[in-house]
N, C-alpha and C positions, 0 to 999 in steps of 0.2 A: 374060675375062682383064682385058681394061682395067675392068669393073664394079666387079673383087673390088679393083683398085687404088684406084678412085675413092673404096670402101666402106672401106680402109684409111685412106685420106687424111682422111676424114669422121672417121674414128672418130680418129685422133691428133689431129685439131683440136680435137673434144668436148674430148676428155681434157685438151688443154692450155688449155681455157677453165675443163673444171671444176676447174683447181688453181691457178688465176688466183682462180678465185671462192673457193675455199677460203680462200686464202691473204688475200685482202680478209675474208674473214669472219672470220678467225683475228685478223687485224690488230687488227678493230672490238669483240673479245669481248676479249681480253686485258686491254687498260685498267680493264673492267670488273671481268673477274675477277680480275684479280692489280693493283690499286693501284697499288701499291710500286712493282713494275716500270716503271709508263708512268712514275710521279713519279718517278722516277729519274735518267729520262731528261731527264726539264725542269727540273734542279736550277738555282736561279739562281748567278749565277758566283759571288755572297758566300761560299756555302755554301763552295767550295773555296777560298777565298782565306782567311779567315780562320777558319772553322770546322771546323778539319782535326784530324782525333782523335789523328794522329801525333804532332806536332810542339808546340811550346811557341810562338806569338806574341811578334815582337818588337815592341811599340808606344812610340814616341820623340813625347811633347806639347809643343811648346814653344810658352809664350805671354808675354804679357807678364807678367814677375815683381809688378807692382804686381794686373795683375788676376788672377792667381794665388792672391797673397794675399788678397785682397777675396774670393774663392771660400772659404777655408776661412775667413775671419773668419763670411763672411754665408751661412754653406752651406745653414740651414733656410729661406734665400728661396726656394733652388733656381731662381735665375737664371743665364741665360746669359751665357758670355764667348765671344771668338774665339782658336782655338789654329791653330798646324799640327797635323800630327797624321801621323807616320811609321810606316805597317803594312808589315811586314816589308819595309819598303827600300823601299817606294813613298809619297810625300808628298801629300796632300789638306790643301788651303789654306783660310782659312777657313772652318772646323769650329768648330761652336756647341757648347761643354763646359758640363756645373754638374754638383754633387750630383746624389744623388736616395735614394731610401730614405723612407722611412716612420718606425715607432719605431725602427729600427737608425740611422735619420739624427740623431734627439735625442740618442740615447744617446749617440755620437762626438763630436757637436756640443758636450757635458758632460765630456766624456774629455778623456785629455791626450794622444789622440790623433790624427791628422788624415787617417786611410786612409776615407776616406769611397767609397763607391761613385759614379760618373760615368754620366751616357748623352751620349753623342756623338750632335749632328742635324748630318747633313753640307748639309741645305739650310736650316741656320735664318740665315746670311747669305747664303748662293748657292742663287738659285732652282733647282731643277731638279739639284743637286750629290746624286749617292749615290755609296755603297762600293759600286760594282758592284750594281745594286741596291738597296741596303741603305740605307733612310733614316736610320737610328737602329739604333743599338747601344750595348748595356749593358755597363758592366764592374763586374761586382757583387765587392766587397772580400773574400769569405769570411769573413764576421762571425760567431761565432757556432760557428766549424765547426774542431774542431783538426784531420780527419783531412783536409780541402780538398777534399772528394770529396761532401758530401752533395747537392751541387745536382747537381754533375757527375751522379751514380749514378741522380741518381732522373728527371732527364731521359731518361738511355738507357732506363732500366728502364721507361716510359712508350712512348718510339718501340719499344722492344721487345716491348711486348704491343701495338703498332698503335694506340697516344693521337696524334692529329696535338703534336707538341710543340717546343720551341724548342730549335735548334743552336747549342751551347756551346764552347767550346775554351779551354784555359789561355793566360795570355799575360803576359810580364814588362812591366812599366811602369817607363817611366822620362819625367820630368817635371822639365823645363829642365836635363837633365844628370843629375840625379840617381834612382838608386836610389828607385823606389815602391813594389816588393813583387811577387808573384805574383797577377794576377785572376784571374776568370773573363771571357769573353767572352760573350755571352749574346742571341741572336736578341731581339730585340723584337717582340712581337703586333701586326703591322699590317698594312697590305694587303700587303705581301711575303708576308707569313709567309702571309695565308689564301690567297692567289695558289700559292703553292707547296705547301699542304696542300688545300687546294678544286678548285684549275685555272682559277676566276675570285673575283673579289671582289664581288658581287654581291647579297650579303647584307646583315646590319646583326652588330656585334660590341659584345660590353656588357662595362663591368669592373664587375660590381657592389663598392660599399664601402662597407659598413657603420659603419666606425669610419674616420676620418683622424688620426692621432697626426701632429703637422710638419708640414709645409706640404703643399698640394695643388695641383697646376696645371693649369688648364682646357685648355692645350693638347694636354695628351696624352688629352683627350675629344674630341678637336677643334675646340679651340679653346673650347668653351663652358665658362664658367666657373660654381661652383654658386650654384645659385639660378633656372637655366636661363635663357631667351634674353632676359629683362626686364632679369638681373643687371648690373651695370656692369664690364667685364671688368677686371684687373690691369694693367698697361702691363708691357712686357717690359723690365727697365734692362738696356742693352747700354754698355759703354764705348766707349773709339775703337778700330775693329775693327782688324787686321790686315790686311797687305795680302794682297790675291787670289791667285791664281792669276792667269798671264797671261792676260787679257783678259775675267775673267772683271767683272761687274760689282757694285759696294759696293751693300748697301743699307743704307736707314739706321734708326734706331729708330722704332716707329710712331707715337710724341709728338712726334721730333724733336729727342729731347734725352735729356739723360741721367738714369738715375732716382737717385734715390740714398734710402737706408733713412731712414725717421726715428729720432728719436732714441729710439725703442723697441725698435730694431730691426727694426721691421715695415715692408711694403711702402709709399712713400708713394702717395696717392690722386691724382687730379688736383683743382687750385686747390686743395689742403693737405685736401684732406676725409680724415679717418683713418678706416680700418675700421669703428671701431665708431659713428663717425657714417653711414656707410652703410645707405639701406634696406632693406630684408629684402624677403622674396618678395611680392609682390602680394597685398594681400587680407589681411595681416596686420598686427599693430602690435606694439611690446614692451613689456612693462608690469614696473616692479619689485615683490619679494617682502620682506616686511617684513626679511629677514636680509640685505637689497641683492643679491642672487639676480636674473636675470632669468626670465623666460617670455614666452615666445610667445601670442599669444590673435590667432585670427580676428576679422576686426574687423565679419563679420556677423551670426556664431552667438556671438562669444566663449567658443569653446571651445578648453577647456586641452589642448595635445596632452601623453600620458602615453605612454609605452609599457608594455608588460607590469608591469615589474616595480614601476612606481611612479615610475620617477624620471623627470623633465622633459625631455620629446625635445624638441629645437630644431630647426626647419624647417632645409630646407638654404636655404643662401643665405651671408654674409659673417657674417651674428650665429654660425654654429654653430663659427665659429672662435676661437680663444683660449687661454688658457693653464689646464693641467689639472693638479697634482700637478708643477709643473716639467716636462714635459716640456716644448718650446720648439714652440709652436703649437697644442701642447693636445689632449686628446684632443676633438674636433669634435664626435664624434655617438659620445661614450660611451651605453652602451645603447640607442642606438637603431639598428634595422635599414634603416627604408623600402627593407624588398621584397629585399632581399641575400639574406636564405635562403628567399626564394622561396615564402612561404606567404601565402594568399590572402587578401588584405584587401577588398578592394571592387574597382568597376573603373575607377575613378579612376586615371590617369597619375601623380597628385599623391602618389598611397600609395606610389610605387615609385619614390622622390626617387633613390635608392642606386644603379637602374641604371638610369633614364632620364638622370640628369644626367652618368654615366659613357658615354655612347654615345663609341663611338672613333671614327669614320667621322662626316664632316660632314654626308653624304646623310641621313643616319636621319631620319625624321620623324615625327611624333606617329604618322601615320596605319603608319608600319610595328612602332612600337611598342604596338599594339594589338595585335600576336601573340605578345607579352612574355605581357601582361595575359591572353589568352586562355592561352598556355597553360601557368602559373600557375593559373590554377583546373583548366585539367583534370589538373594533374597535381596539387592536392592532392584533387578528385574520385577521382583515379584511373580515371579513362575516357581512352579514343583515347589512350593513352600512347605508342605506335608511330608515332602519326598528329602530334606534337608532340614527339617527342623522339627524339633517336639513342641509342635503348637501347643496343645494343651497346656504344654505343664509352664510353655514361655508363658501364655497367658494369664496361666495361675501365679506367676511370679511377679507379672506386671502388676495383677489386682492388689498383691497382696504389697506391694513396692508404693503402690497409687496411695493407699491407704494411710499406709504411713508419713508420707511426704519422706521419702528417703532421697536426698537429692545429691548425697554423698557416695555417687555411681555414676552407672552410666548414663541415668537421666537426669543427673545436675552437668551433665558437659564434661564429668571428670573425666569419665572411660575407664573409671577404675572397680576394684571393690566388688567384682564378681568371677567366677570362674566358666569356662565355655566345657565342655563332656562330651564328645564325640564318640560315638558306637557304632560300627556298622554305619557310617556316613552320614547317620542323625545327631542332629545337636540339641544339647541341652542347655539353661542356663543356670549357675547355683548361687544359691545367696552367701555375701561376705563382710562382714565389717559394717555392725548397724549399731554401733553407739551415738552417734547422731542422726537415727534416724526419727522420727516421730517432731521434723519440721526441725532439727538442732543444726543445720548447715543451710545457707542461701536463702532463708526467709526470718525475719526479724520482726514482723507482723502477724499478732493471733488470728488476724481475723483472716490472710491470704493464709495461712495456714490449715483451719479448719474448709476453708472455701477453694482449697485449690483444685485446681480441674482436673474431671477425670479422664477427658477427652483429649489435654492436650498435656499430658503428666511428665512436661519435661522445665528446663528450664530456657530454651533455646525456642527450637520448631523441629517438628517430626520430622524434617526430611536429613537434619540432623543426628536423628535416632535411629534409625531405619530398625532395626529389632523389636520394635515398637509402632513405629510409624508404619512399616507397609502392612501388618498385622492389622491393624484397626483401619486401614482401606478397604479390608476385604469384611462386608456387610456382616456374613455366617460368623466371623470372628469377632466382631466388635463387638456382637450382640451376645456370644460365648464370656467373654471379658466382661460384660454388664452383669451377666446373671453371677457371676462368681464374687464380683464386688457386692452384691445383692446379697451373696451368700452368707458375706462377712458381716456386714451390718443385722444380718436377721438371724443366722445361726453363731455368731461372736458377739456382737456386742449385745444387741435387743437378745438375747436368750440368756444375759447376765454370766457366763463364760468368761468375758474378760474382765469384768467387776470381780468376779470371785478368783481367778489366778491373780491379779491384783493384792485383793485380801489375803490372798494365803501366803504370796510372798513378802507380804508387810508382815505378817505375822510369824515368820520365817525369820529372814533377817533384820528386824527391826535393831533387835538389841544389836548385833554388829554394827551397823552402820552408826549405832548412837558410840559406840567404844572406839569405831575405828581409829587406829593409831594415827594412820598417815592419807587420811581423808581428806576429798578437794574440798567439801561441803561442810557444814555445821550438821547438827541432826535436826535444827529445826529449819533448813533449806530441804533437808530432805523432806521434812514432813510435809512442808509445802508441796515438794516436785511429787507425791504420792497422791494428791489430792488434784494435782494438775494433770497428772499422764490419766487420770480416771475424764473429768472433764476434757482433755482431748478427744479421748476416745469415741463418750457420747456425741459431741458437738458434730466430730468428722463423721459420723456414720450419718447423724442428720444433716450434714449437705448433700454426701454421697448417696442420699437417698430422692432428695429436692433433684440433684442434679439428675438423676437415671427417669422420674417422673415427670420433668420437665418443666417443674417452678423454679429451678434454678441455672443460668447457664453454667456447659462444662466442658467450653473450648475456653472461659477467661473468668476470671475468682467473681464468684456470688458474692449475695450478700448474710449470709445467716448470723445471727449475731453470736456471739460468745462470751461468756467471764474469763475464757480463760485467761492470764498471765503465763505469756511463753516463757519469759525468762524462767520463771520457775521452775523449768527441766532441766534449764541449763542447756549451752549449746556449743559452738564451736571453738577453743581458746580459752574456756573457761575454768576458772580452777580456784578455790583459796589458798591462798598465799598468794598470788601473783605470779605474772609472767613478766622476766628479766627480759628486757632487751638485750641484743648477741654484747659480748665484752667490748670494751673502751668505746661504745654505741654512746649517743650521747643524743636524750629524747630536745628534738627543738620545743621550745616556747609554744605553748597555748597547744599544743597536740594532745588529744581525748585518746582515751583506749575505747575501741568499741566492744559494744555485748556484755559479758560475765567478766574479764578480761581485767585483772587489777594488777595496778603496782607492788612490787614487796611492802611488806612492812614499814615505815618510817619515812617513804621513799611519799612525795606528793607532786601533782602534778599541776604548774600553773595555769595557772586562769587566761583563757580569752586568747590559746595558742592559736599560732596559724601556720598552717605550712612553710619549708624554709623557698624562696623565691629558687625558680628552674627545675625544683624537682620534678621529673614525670614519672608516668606512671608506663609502664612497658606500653608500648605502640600492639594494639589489636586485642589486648587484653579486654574483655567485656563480664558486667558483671549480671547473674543470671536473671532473669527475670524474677519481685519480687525479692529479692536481695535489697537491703539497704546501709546505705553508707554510713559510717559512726555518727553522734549526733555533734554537731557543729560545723559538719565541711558543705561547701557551697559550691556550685556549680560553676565554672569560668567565664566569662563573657561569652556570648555568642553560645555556650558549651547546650549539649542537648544528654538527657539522661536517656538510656535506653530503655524499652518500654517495662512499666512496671515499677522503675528504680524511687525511689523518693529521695529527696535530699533533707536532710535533716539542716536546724537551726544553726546560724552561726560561724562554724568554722569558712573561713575562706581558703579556695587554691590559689596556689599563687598565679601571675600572668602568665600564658600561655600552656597550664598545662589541660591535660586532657583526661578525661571518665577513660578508665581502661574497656578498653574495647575486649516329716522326716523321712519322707517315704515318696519312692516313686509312685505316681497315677500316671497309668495309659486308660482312657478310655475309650469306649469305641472296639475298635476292630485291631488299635495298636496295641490293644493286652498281648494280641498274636505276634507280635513285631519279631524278628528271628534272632537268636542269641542261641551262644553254647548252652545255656540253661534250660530254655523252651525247645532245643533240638530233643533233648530226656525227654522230658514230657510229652514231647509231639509224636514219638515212639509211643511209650506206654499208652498216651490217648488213642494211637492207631490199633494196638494190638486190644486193646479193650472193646473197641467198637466191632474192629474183626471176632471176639468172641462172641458179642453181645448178638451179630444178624445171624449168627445160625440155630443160637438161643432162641432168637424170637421165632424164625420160622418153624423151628420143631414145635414151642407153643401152639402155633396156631394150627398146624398140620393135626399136633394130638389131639384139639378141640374138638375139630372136625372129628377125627376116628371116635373121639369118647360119643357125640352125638348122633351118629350113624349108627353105633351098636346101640 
């Protein structure tokens, strides 16, 4: 009697260790397997404080009205001022505001008007000051976008196929009292962000950038400016800050004094040195071209750098800046890439200017960008691709990139507008800067728009993309990349998901956008562009559906028809009020503005312009596939349009010139991938299972003894 009780009590104890050990085991596999779920759980506070899908943002700036103004006079410096800064009822002092933007920052800069997009650094006067969090936050102006939705949509639509990506939310502005408009609010790429999508930061993170149009600032590489660590850095001009918060402490500018622009408007140097008295990268000299052109020449080998197509790449450094076509800073490193789409040059650090001198993270070091370099060749080899790259989630990024027609990256030929995540020698890719995406850059036809290919989802040729292109060589992946694109048309669009995020952000910020102060659009363009990004939507899922079952080809644009009206979105350069030509510019006779793109006010444009005679257009420059020219310019004798291009009615060129040439997913077996955070867990999953076998074997030993007696 007392035996069978002892043999009871044994066996309840077993049992409640083996569900102890279950329950530890269950604990340590979850993270693994379901992501999502553990990130959830470790969401930092920012996310809910200002990044909330409900609710509309209310943010209140107030700074001093003189430096205010100095901000919108001098906005392509992209210097900081000190503001308050009021989110939704709670006040942070001492908040570092400026510009920021790229070519959307010239454009405005030239406009007559002054909705410029903003990034707030809450510790750029107060050490150690975040939003919960939150070092830095964007408020991107919705340039470009009548429906106010495109960056919005195509963020979700990314965390929604499992892209780790940035958290967005709409928010009214108001700036010293006044009405500013409707933004967006916009996670910034930094240690937060990979902390919150990784679980450490641990890695090295790259913004590769091929082309800089406006100003560029070495501090959002951290701190290094281009030309890399020889270069002589910018000085940051700050005015007289604002006062702190209580007790918080002033700091003051790293010169000591205040900067102020020269009379070029350009940044001035220390002891009056101007930019382009500055020296260039080590090892080099500049020499003039008999048309007073510059070049670069190595001052061992004296040799000319060219890129591909013929025209003069400028090293990076302070020479590749300047003024291009009026844009206000110039386009820096027109046609040149150093290493941004990724194709393998040698293994020189120096060939891959574009995203070594982009490192965001101050730790990076030659010697970890040496896994850059490595694998860049093996992915244009095409070997160890699993071993060098997070297929999955690249894949998932393409699908969800293909979808969109986002051609404003690295698969419109930029090589811009994405970030690279290196962990443990694996790369990632992240998505960046999608207000032109949904077909609003390089394509000006609804119908290649809805019909663009999913097989050849560039604007060049794959072997131009290679992050793309050797991926869909390999059979297991391309058909991996179909089912996902699959994924979105039948669980996104056909499951009415993106109809109703749709509805709910019409119904969201409607009234905003009908009040906004300082709006590119009417509210009845926008009601249009609301009616159009829904109609995009349907149309491109039903080709991308024709194209994957094979009624439609999807190496070159189908035919599916559509109602839609692109313009309606709105697209590149586009804006009400109009874009200013740069000062004392003077528009020749019969010249069109292409796209959205209108004259100021009062300002009209004669009839039946044509280009001024000898104008050309940069030697090598080519325009993407599907792109088309404004309506009235014509093609030059003998001239040939590159494939896809149309030429539109009317305008003539003159003789001789030329067409310019939210969350990580591993699936699979990489849930196990190794990291300081799966090192915990691979413990506790070890010691659970060591509990678990001797648990089991006493079960079965006791079965036995219970049915022998």
């Amino acid at each position: 009697m007392d035996e069978n009780v002892n043999l009871k009590m044994v066996f309840k104890i077993v049992v409640t260790i083996l569900c102890i050990a279950l329950l530890i085991t269950g604990m340590a596999l979850v993270p693994k397997a379901f992501p999502n779920a553990a990130e959830a759980d470790a969401q930092p506070d920012y996310i809910y404080k200002i990044f909330n899908d409900n609710v509309v943002n209310e943010i209140n700036i107030e700074m001093d009205e003189n430096d205010f103004e100095w901000l919108l006079e001098n906005a392509t410096l992209e210097e900081y001022r000190s503001c308050n800064i009021t989110i939704n009822g709670e006040t942070f002092y001492n908040v570092g505001i400026r510009p920021k933007g790229n070519s959307s920052l010239s454009q405005i800069a030239r406009s007559d008007s002054k909705r410029f997009s903003f990034k707030l650094d809450f510790s750029e006067y107060i050490d150690g000051q975040t939003y919960y969090g939150a070092e830095k936050i964007v408020l991107n102006n919705i340039m470009s976008d009548k429906t106010y939705m495109k960056e919005y949509l195509s963020y979700k639509l990314f965390d929604f196929m499992g892209v780790p990506s940035s958290a967005c939310a709409y928010s009214n502005i108001r700036i010293n009292g006044k009405d500013w408009g409707l933004y967006l609010a916009v996670e910034v790429i930094d240690e937060s962000y990979i902390e919150r999508h990784f679980g450490s930061v641990n890695g090295n993170l790259y913004k590769p950038e091929a082309m800089e149009i406006g100003g560029d600032r070495g501090e959002e590489r951290g701190g290094q400016q281009n030309g890399g660590p020889n270069a002589m850095p910018f000085m940051r001009g700050r005015r007289e800050q604002m006062q702190n918060a209580p007790g918080a402490e002033q700091r003051q500018n790293e010169a000591g004094r205040e900067q102020v622009p020269n009379q070029f408007g350009m940044r001035q140097m220390p002891g009056g040195i101007e930019r382009e008295q500055m020296p260039d990268r080590p090892g080099r000299e500049e020499i003039s071209n008999r048309d007073g052109t510059k070049q670069i020449q190595n001052q061992e080998t004296k040799e000319q750098n060219s890129n591909e197509s013929g025209m003069q790449q400028i090293p990076n450094g302070f020479g590749a800046q300047g003024r291009f076509g009026g844009f206000i800073g110039g386009f820096g490193r027109m046609g040149a890439r150093g290493g941004a789409d990724l194709k393998y040059i040698d293994d020189s650090p120096s060939s891959y200017w574009a995203i070594r001198n982009n490192a965001v993270f101050r730790t990076t070091t030659d010697a970890d960008f040496k896994k850059v370099i490595e694998m860049i060749k093996k992915l244009n080899e095409g070997t160890d691709l699993e071993k060098y790259l997070d297929v999955d989630e690249i894949l998932r990024f393409w699908a969800v990139n293909t979808f969109l027609v986002n051609l404003d990256g690295y698969s419109g030929g930029m090589y811009h507008n994405y970030y690279l995540y290196e962990e443990n020698g694996v790369f990632s890719i992240l998505p960046w800067d999608f207000n032109l995406s949904f077909a609003g850059f390089g394509i000006n036809d609804a119908s290649r728009a809805v019909n663009f290919p999913i097989d050849n989802p560039v604007t060049g040729n794959l072997e131009n993309a290679p992050l793309i292109g050797k991926l869909l060589e390999v059979p297991e992946y391309k058909e991996r990349y179909h089912g996902y694109l699959r994924e979105i048309v039948e669980k996104y669009i056909y499951s009415g998901v993106y109809e109703n995020s749709i509805n709910r952000i019409n119904a969201l910020i409607s009234d905003y956008a009908k009040n906004d102060a300082t709006a590119f659009y009417t509210f009845e363009e926008y009601q249009k562009g609301v009616q159009a990004i829904l109609t995009f939507g349907k149309d491109r899922a039903k080709s991308i559906l024709a194209q994957l079952e094979g009624s439609q080809p999807s190496t070159s644009y189908g035919s599916i028809e559509t109602t839609l009206n692109l313009s309606d979105m709105g697209g590149m350069g586009g804006m009400r009020g109009g874009m200013q030509p740069p000062r004392n510019m003077q528009i020749p006779d019969g010249m069109q503005i292409p796209g959205d793109m209108r004259m100021p006010n009062g300002i009209q444009m004669p009839e039946d312009m044509q280009m001024p005679d000898g104008m050309q257009i940069p030697g090598g420059m080519r325009m993407p596939d599907g792109m088309q020219i404004p309506d009235g310019m014509q093609m030059p004798d003998g001239g040939q349009m590159p494939n896809g291009m149309q030429m539109p009615n009317g305008m003539q060129m003159p003789n001789g010139m030329q067409p310019p040439g939210n969350m990580r997913f591993r699936g699979g077996m990489e849930m196990f991938r190794d990291n300081q955070q799966s090192e915990t867990q691979s413990t506790v999953l070890i010691l659970s299972v060591a509990a678990l076998i001797p648990g089991l074997i006493f079960v079965a030993k006791f079965k036995r003894r219970k049915y022998r007696a």
